[in-house]
N, C-alpha and C positions, 0 to 999 in steps of 0.2 A: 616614585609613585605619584601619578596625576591625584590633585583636589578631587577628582570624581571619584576616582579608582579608592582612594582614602574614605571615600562615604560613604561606596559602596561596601566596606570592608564593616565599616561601623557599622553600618545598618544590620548586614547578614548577620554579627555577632551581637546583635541588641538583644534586649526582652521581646521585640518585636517577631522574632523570626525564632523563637525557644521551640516552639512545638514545633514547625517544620524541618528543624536539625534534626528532632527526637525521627523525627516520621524518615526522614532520610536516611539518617539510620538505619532504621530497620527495611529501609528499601533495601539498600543495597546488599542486607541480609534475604532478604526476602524477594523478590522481584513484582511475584504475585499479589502483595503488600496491598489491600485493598481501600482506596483510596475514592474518596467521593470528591467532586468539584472543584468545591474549595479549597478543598486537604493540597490535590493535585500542583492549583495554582498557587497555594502558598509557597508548595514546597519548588515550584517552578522559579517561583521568584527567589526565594532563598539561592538556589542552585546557581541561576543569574547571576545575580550580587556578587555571592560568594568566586564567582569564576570570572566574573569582570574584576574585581577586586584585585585575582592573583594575576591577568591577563590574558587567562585561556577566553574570555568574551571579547569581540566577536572570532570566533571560532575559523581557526587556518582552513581555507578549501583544499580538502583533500584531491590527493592527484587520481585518476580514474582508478589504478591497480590497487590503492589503499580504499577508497570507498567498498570495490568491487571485493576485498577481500573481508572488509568487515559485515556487507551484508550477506554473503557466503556464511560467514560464525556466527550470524543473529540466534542467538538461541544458547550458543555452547559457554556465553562466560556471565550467566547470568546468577545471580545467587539465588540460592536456595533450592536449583532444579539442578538435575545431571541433565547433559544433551540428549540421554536416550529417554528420558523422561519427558523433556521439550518435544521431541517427536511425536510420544506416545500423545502428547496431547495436542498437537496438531492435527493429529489422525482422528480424533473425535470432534475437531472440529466442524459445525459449529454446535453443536450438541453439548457444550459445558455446564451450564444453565440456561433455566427459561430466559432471562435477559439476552443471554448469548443467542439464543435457538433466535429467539424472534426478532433480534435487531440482524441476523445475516439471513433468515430465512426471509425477512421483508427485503432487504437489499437484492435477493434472487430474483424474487418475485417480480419486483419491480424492472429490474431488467427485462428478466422476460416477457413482460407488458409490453416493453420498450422497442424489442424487438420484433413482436407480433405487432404494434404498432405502423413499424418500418418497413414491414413486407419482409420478415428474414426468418420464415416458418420451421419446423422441424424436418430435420433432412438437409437442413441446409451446412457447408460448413462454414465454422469460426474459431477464431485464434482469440486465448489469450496469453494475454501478458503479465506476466507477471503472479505468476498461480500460487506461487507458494505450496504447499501438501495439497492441491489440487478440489478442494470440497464444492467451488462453487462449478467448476469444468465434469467433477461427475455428476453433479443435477442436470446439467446440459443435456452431458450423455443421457442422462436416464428419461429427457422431457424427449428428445428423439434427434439431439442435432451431435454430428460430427466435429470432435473438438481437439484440436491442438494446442495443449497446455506446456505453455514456455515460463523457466523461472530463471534463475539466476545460479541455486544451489543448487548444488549437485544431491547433495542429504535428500533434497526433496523429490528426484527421483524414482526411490524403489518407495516413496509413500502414494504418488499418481499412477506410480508402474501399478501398484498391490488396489486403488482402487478399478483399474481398468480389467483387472484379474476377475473381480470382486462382480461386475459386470457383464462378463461373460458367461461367468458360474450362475446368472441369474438369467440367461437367456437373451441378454439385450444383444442388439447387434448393431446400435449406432457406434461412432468407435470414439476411443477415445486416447489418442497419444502422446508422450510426453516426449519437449524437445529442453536440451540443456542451452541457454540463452541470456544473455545480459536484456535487458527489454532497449534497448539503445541499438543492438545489431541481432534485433530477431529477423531481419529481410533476409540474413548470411545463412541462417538455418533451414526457414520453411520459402517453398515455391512464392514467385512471386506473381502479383494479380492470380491471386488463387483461391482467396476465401470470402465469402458473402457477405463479413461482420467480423469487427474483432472488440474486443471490450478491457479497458483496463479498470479493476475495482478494488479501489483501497491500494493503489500501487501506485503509481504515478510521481509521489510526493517521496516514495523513498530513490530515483530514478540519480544516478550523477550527472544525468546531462537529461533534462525531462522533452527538451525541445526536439533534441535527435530518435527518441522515442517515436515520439507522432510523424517523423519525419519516415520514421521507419514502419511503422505500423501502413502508412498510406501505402508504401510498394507494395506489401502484402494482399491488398486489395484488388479485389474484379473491381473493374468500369462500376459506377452506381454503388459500390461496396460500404459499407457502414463503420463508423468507431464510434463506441460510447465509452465514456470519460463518465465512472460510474462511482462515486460515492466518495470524492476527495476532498480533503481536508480541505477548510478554508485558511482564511490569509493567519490565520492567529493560533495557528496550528507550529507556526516555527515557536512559536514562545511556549504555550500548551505541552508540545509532543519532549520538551528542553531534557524532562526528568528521565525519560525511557530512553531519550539517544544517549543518556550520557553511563545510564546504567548498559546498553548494549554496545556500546559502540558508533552505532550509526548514525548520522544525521539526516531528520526528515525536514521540510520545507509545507510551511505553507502556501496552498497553492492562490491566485489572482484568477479570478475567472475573464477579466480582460487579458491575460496575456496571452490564456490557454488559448481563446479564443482568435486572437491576433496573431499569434502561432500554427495556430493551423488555416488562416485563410494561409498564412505567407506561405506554408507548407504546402498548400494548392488543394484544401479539403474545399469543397462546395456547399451549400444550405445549411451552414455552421449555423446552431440555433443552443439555445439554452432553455436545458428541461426543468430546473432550479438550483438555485434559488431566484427569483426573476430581478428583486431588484436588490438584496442583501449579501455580499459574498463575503462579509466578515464573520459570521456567528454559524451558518447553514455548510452543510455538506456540497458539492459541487456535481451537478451530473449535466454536460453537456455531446451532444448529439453532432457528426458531420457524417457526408456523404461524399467519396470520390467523383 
């Protein structure tokens, strides 16, 4: 064992990091373990420490089939929840609390601004990526646009199928369908140059390969066609997010809004701009805007 690896061992097992054990603890009993800030970052750091120490830090890159299979089980090896339980509350997503309601009901919003901004009105269609149980793709439905909800898990299926059900029982008639997709080869799934706008939000950062995403998102696009890069994590988000990949399995990534940015000119998007943060991409959320 390396003199760092030695310190860092000391350190996780000091007085120093007593309460963030305790809280780990009962993380890993609990998942839903409610945690504010600094509880988080303590216990981020503990986790750190303690997995540099044994040498799981920095963390082996998973091969595409293992990434792709753990984000498929996000939800089913979690403590404290059964997976049909993890679903159930997917499905009221984002309705869990007022916190919850208003921090994605703002994130909708604000898309939608986004794209009314852009000229991409209702009636028009849009792809996303990355939908997870689908809640922000039936707002879409229900504001009047055409939407193609692509995830990864297949679980998450009959929960987009049941709100597109839920939809029609209501009279709407924008549509709203769900396609089964890695967000890296959604071009393989849906028509290509065929949608007005596609949007990824709060996904991006969980991607194994995020660059071939955008690379893939752009075929999906008409001439002129839009992506918005909607609400991802910033750079400090790999250390942040350390304690929930390590409870679910999966590794998220903080995203660089230089790179997203330099990735998609080289991907060949046009009028790549930044909607925010304008000059901070270490502490702020990330929402940037290009055009085919």
């Amino acid at each position: 064992m390396t003199t760092l690896r030695r310190i860092a061992g000391a350190l996780a097992g000091s007085s120093l990091f007593s309460r963030a054990r305790r809280l780990a603890e009962k993380n890993r009993a609990d998942w839903n373990l409610s945690l504010g800030r600094a509880d988080n970052l303590h216990v981020s750091a503990y986790l750190v420490l303690s997995d540099y120490a044994t040498g799981l830090v920095p963390r082996a890159h998973l091969d595409q089939a293992t990434a792709y299979e753990n984000e498929m089980r996000y939800g089913h090896a979690l403590g404290g929840i059964s997976k049909e339980e993890f679903q159930a509350k997917e499905m009221r997503k984002p309705f869990w609390d007022a916190n919850a309601a208003e921090k994605y009901l703002n994130g909708f919003v604000r898309l939608l601004r986004r794209f009314e901004s852009l000229g991409v009105a209702p009636g028009s269609r849009i792809l996303e990526l990355g939908c997870g149980s689908g809640w922000m793709a039936e707002f879409f439905a229900l504001t009047g646009y055409n939407v193609v909800a692509t995830t990864i898990a297949p679980t998450d299926g009959p929960a987009v199928e049941s709100r597109a059900t839920a939809l029609r029982a209501k009279g709407v008639t924008s549509e709203l369908v769900f396609k089964l997709s890695p967000m890296e080869s959604v071009d393989q799934v849906v028509a290509l140059n065929s949608f007005d706008a596609a949007y990824i939000y709060q996904a991006l950062h969980h991607a194994h390969a995020w660059k071939a995403v955008l690379s893939a998102a752009l075929r999906t696009l008409k001439p002129g066609g839009c992506l918005i890069i909607a609400d991802e994590p910033n750079v400090l988000h790999t250390f942040t997010s350390y304690r929930m990949g390590k409870l679910s399995g999966t590794h998220e990534i903080g995203m660089s809004r230089r790179q997203i940015i330099r990735c998609l000119r080289e991907s060949g998007y046009r009028e790549v701009h930044t909607i925010s943060p304008r000059f901070d991409d270490r502490l702020h959320p990330l929402w940037i805007a290009a055009r085919k």
